[in-house]
C-alpha positions as CSV (number, residue, x, y, z in Angstrom):
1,X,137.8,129.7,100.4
2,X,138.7,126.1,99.2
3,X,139.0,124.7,102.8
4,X,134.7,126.6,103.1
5,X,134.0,124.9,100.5
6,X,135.3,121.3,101.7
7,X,133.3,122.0,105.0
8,X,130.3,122.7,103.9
9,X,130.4,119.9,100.7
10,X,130.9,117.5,103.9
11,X,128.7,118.6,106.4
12,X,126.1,118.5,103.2
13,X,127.2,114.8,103.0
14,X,127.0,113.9,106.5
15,X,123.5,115.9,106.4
16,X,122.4,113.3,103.7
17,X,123.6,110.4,105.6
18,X,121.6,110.8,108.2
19,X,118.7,111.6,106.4
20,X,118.6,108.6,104.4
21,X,119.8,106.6,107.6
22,X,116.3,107.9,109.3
23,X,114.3,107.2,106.1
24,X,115.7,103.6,106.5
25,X,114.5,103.4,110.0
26,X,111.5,104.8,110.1
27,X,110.6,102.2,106.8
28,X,111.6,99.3,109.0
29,X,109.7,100.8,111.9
30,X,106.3,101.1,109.8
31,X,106.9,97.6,108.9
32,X,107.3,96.3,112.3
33,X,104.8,98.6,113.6
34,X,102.1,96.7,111.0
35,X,103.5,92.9,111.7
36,X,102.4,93.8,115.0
37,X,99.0,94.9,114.2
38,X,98.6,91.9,111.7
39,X,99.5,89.5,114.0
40,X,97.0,91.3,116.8
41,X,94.4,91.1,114.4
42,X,95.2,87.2,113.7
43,X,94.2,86.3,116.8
44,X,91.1,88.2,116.9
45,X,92.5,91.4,118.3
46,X,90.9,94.3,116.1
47,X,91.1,96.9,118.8
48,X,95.0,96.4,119.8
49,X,95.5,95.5,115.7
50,X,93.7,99.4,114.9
51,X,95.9,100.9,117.5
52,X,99.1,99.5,115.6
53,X,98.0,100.3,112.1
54,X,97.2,103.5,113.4
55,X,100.9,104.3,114.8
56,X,102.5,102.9,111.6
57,X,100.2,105.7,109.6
58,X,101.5,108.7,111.8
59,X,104.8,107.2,110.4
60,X,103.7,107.0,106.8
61,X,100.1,108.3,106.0
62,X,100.8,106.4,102.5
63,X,101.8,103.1,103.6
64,X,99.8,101.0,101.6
65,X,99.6,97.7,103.7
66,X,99.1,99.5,107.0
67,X,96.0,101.2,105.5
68,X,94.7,98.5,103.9
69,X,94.8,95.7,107.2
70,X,93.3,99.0,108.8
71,X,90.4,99.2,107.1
72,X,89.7,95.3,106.4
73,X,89.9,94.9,110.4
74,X,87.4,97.6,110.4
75,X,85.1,96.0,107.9
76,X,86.0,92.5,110.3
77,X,84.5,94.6,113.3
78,X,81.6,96.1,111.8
79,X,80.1,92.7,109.9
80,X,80.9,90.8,113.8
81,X,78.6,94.1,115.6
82,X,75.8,93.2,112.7
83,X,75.5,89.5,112.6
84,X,76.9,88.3,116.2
């Protein structure tokens, strides 16, 4: 019974490792994913910026910063198709 209870307590622990080792990847990969669109959109690449922003969001729908740089090149595109 002990020796159960030791395997499961660290196969738990080895469960949560890996969890928070994935959390800690897929943060760093939303941010990368969003330096990428940011610099895109720098250099006056909405369309390829967009497409960034939007792979970050299927990361993390929340992530604040990828949905903000979203929708300001958005607002970018739209007032350049009004007033060429």
């Amino acid at each position: 019974m002990l020796l159960t209870a030791i395997l499961v307590i660290s196969v738990i622990g080895i469960y949560q490792i890996e969890s928070a080792e994935a959390q800690s990847t897929n943060t760093s990969s939303v941010s990368e994913l969003v330096d990428n669109g940011i610099s895109l959109g720098n250099i006056g690449k909405s369309e390829e910026a967009i497409s960034w922003f939007d792979k970050a969001l299927e990361i993390d729908p929340k992530d604040e910063v990828a949905l903000y740089d979203k929708e300001w090149k958005f607002r970018q595109r739209r007032d350049i198709l009004q007033h060429p």
